[in-house]
Every structure is written in structure tokens, then in C-alpha cells.
C-alpha positions as CSV (number, residue, x, y, z in Angstrom):
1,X,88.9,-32.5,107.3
2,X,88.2,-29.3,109.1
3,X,85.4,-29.7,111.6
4,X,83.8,-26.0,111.8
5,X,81.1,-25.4,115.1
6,X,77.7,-24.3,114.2
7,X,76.3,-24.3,117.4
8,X,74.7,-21.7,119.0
9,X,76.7,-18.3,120.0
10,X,75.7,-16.0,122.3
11,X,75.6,-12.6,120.9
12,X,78.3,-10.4,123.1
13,X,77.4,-7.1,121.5
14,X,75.5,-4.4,123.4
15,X,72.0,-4.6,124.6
16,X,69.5,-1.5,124.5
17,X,66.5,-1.2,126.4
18,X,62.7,-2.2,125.2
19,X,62.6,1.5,125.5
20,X,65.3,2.2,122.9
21,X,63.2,0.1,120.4
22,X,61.1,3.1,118.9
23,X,64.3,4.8,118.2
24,X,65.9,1.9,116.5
25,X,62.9,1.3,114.3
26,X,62.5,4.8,113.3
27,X,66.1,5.1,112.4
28,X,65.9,1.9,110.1
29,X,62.3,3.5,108.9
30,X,64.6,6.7,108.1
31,X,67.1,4.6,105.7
32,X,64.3,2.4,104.7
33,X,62.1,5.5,103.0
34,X,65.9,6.7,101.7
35,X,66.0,3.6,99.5
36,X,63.2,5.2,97.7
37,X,64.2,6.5,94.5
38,X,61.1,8.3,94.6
39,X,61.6,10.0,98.1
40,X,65.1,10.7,96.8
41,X,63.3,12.5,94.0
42,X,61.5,14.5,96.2
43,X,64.6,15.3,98.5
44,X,66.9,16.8,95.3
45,X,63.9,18.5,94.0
46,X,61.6,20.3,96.7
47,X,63.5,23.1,97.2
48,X,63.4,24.0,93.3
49,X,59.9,25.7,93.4
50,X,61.5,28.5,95.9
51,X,63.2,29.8,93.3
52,X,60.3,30.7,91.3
53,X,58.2,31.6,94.1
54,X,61.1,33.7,95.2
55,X,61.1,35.3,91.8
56,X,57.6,35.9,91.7
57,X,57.2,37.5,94.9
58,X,60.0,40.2,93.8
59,X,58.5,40.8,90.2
60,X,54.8,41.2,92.1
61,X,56.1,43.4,94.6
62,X,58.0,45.8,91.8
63,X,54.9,45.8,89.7
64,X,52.9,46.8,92.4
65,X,55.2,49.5,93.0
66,X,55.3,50.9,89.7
67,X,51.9,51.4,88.9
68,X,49.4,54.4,91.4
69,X,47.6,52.7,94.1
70,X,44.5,52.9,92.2
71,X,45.2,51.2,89.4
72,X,46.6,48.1,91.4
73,X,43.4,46.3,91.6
74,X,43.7,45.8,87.6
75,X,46.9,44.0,88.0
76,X,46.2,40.4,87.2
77,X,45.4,37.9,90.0
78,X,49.1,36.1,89.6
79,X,50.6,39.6,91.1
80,X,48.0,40.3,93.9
81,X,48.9,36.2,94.7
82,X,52.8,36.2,94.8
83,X,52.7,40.8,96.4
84,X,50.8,38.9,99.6
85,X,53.8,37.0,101.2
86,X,51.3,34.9,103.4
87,X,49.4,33.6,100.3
88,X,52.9,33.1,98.2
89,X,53.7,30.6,101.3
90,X,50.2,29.4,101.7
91,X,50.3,28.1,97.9
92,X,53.7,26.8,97.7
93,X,52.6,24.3,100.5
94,X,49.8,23.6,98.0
95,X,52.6,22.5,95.8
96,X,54.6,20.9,98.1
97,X,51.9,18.7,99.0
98,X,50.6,17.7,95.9
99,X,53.9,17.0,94.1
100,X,56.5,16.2,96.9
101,X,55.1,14.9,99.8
102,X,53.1,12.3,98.0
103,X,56.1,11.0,96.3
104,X,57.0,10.5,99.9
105,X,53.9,8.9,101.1
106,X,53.7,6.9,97.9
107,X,57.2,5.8,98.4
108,X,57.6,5.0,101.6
109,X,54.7,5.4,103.9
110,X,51.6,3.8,101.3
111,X,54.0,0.3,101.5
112,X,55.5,0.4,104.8
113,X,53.8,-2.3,106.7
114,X,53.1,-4.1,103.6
115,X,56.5,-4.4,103.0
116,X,57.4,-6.2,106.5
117,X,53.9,-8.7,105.8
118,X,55.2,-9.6,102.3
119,X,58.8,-10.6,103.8
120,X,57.1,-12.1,106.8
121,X,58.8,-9.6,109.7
122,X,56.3,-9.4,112.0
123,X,57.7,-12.8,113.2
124,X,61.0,-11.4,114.1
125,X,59.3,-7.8,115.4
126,X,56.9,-9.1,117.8
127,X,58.9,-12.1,119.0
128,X,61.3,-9.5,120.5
129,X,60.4,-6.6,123.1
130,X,58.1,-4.6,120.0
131,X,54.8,-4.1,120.8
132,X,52.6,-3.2,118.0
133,X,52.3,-0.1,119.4
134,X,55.7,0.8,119.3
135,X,56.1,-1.3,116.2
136,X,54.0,1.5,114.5
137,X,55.1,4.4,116.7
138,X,58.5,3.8,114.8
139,X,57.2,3.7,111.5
140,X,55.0,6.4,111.6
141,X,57.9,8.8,113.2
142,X,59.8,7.9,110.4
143,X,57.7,9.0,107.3
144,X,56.6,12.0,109.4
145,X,60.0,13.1,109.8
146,X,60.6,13.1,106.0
147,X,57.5,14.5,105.0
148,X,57.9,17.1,107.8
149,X,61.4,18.0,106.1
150,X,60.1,18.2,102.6
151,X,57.5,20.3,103.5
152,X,59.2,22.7,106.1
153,X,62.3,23.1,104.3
154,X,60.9,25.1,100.9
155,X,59.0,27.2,103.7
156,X,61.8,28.2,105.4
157,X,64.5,28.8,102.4
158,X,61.5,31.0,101.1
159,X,60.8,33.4,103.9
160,X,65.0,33.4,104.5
161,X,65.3,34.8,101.1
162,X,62.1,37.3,100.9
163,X,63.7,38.5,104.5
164,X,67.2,38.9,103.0
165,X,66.8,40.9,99.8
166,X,63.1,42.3,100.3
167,X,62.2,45.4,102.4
168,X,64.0,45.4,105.8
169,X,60.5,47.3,107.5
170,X,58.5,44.2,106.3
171,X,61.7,41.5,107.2
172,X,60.1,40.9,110.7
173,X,56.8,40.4,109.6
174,X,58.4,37.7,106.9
175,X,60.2,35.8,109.5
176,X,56.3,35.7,111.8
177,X,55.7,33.7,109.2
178,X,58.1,30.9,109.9
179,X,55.6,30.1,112.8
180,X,52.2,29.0,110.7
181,X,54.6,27.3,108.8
182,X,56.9,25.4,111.4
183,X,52.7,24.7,112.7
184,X,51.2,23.4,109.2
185,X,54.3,21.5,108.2
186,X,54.1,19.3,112.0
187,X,50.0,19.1,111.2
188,X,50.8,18.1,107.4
189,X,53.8,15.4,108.9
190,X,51.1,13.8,111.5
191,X,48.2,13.7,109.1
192,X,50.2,12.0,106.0
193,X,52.5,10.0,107.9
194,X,49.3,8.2,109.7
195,X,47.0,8.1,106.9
196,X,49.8,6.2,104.4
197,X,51.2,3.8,106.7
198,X,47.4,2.6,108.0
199,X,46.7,2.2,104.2
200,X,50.1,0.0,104.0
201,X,48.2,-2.1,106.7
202,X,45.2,-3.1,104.6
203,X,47.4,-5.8,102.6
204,X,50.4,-7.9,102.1
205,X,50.4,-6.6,98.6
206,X,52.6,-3.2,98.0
207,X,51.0,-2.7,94.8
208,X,47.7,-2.9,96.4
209,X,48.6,-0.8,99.3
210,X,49.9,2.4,97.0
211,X,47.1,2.5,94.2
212,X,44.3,2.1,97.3
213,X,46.3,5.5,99.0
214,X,46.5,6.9,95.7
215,X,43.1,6.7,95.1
216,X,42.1,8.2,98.6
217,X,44.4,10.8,98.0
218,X,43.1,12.3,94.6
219,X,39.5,10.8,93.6
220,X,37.8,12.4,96.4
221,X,39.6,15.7,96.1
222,X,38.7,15.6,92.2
223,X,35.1,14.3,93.2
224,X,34.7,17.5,95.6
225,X,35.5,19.7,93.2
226,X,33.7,18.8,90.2
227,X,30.5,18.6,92.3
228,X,31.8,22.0,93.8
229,X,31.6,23.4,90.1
230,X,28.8,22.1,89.0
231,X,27.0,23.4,91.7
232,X,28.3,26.9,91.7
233,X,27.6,26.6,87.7
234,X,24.0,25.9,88.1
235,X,23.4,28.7,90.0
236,X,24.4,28.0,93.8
237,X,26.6,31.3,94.2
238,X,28.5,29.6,97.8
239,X,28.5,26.0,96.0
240,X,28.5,23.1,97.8
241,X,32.0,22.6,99.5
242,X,31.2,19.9,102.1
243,X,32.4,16.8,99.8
244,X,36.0,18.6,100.4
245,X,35.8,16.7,104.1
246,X,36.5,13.6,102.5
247,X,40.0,14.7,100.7
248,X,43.1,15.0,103.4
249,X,44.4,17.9,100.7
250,X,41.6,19.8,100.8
251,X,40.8,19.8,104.6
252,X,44.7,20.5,105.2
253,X,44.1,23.6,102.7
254,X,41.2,25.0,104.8
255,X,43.4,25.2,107.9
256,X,46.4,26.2,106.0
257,X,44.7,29.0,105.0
258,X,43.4,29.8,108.4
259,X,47.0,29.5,109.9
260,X,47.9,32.0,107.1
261,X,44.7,34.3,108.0
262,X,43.9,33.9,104.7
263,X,40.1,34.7,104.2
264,X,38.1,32.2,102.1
265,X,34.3,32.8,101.7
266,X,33.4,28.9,101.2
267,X,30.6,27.4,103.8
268,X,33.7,25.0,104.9
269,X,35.3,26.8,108.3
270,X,38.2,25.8,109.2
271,X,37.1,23.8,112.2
272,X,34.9,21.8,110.2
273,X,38.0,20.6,108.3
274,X,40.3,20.6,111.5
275,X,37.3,18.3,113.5
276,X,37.2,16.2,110.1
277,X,40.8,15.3,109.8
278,X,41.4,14.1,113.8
279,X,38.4,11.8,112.9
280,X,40.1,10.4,109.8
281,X,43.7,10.4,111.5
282,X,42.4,8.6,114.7
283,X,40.4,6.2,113.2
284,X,43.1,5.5,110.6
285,X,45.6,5.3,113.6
286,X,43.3,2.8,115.4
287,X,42.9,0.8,112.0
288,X,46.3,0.3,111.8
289,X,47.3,-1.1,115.3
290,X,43.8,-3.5,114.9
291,X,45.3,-4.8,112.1
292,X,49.0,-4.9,113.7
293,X,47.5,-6.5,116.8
294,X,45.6,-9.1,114.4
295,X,49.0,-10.7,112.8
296,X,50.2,-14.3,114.1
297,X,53.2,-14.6,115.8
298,X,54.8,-17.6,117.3
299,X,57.0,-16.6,120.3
């Protein structure tokens, strides 16, 4: 009878730093979000909307060209929209946030933490040289760096193109743009990145974890802007825009727009929404590590 030894082995691999362990966890957080089929859905598809965009900004720019300069300002909105290259780009990260970086958030970040509670991981995190701190820091880095690269990715392929086959006197101005836009993207990647994985932390349950950041990323947004209508409808010509400092995609549209020196005559300034959102994003930061701090772990 073979006699086989199931004793304990020392492990002769190599060792990395406590230092090294933010890299490690945000490289598994990278491959982790991959296993998403919905951030894969988001990967093959966020660059499809450049197309049009690309499109649209060529068909503007000819209608606008064949038609006398004072008949332009009867050409409908759409043409005035895609003719203004800094309000094309300022709209397609509109899209980009509503339809590809929350399949991102929804699919990786909203579950993240929930995900290591449900299979009990905290035990094996937090026994070794992972500090909740750096526990998060990887997570965090990880979703951030996808969102960052669906969002920045569209931007860039977009003022590439309008660069490439549009006027070459107005080529340098297109590629400025790349700037507001390499800015917005790293504002939109810290903001969502934070705000989904502290949601994860509210519950062991995944299910729980992506409806609550669901909720908290349309209901207010839809609250702010029925109240927002209503008020403008009854008679209030400026509205009442102030609800919009409760919705992350609202207050990220105010400084878009400002980034983009896009003028917008609501009450809201962009410093109102900018103040906002490093309230939200620190407290949400400082939510999650309570609750990170707050698990049970037998060393």
C-alpha cells in the first residue's frame, strides 16, 4: 500500500513584498471584472457609437456649409449639436456613461466586495499582509481602470478620426480636446469606481448590492428631473435644478460640460456639482473601509 505525505510543505516559490499586495489584488480585480459577460459587453461594444458620432459630425459640418450663414440658425438642433466638436464629445460621454460604464459598475464594481463576503475571503485577505486599506485600494484601482478605458477610449478614437478626415486648420483644435477628455474620463473612473464598490460593501448579498447601486444610479437622476420639469412647466423659467446633486450622472454632466466650456444657463454651477461629488465620493470611500475594518478575522 502506497503511503503518500500530507504533511505540511513549505511553499519555495517567490515571495513579494506587503508593498506588491495592491498590485497583485488589482491585477486579479482586472481578470475578475473580465469574467463579466456584461463588462465584456461593454468592452466589444463602446467604441460602436464613434461611428455614428463620427458620421454625424461630418453630415453637420457639410450642412452647415451648404446653406448662407444666416440661414444656419434654422438648421435643426441635431446639426448645431454634432457642427460643435466639443458638444459632439461632451454628449457621447453622456452615452458612454449611461450605457457602458454602468454595465461596468453593475458588473463588476456594484458586487465586488460582496462577492469576497459571500465566499468568506476576508479570512484569507486579512490574515496575510492586506490591510483593508490596501484590500480596497486594489479593488477600487481595478474597476477604475476599466471604467477609465471604456470611457477614454470612444473619446479618443473620436477626436483621431474628426482630426484625420476633417479640416486640417481646425485639426489642432480637435486634438486640445483630448485633454478635457483624458481629465473627465480620470474624474468619471474615480467617482464610479468608489461609489460601486462601497455599495458592494453594504451586504453579503450580490443581488442586494447591484439593485441598491442601480437604484442610486437612476431614481435620483429621474427624480431630479421630473421635479426639474414640473417646475419649469408651472411657470419657474430657471426650474429647480438642485435635486440634480443627488444623481452621480448628473453632477458628472455639470462639470463635463464645464471641462468642455460648454455654457449651460441652469442655477447649478459647476462647483456646486464638483463640491457635491467629493462629498459623496469621500464619504462613500470612508463607508467602505468602516465596513472593511468591521469584518471578523481570525489570524
Amino acid at each position: 500500500m502506497t503511503i503518500r505525505d500530507l504533511g505540511y510543505r513549505p511553499y519555495d516559490g517567490p515571495r513579494l513584498p506587503p508593498s506588491n499586495a495592491v498590485w497583485v489584488l488589482f491585477r486579479y480585480g482586472l481578470g475578475r471584472a473580465w469574467a463579466s459577460w456584461l463588462v465584456k459587453l461593454a468592452a466589444f461594444t463602446a467604441w460602436l457609437p464613434v461611428i455614428g458620432f463620427v458620421i454625424g459630425s461630418w453630415a453637420a459640418n457639410s450642412a452647415m456649409e451648404a446653406v448662407p450663414p444666416e440661414a444656419r440658425d434654422q438648421l435643426p438642433p441635431i446639426v448645431h449639436l454634432f457642427a460643435d466638436e466639443s458638444r459632439a464629445l461632451s454628449s457621447l460621454f453622456g452615452l458612454e456613461t449611461w450605457f457602458f460604464v454602468s454595465l461596468v459598475t453593475v458588473g463588476a464594481g456594484a458586487g465586488a466586495i460582496a462577492h469576497d463576503r459571500t465566499h468568506r475571503a476576508f479570512q484569507f485577505y486579512f490574515a496575510k499582509p492586506v490591510t483593508p486599506e490596501t484590500y480596497l485600494a486594489g479593488r477600487v484601482s481595478a474597476i477604475a481602470t476599466w471604467v477609465f478605458a471604456i470611457a477614454f477610449v470612444p473619446a479618443f478614437l473620436y477626436c483621431v478620426a474628426l482630426a484625420a478626415f476633417g479640416p486640417r486648420e481646425e485639426a489642432l483644435d480637435t486634438v486640445a480636446l483630448l485633454l478635457p477628455a483624458l481629465v473627465f474620463s480620470l474624474l468619471l473612473a474615480i467617482v464610479m469606481s468608489i461609489a460601486s464598490v462601497a455599495v458592494s460593501s453594504l451586504s453579503a448579498s450580490r443581488a442586494l448590492t447591484i439593485s441598491t447601486w442601480l437604484t442610486v444610479f437612476v431614481v435620483p437622476h429621474v427624480i431630479a428631473g421630473v421635479v426639474d420639469v414640473v417646475s419649469r412647466a408651472s411657470g419657474r423659467e430657471e426650474g429647480f435644478p438642485w435635486l440634480y446633486l443627488g444623481s452621480f450622472t448628473a453632477m458628472l454632466g455639470t462639470v463635463r460640460d464645464a471641462l468642455f466650456k460648454i455654457d449651460d444657463p441652469s442655477a447649478l454651477e459647476w462647483f456646486h456639482a464638483a463640491g457635491a461629488l467629493a462629498v459623496m465620493v469621500v464619504g462613500l470611500g470612508a463607508l467602505a473601509l468602516h465596513r472593511l475594518r468591521a469584518q471578523e478575522v481570525i489570524t
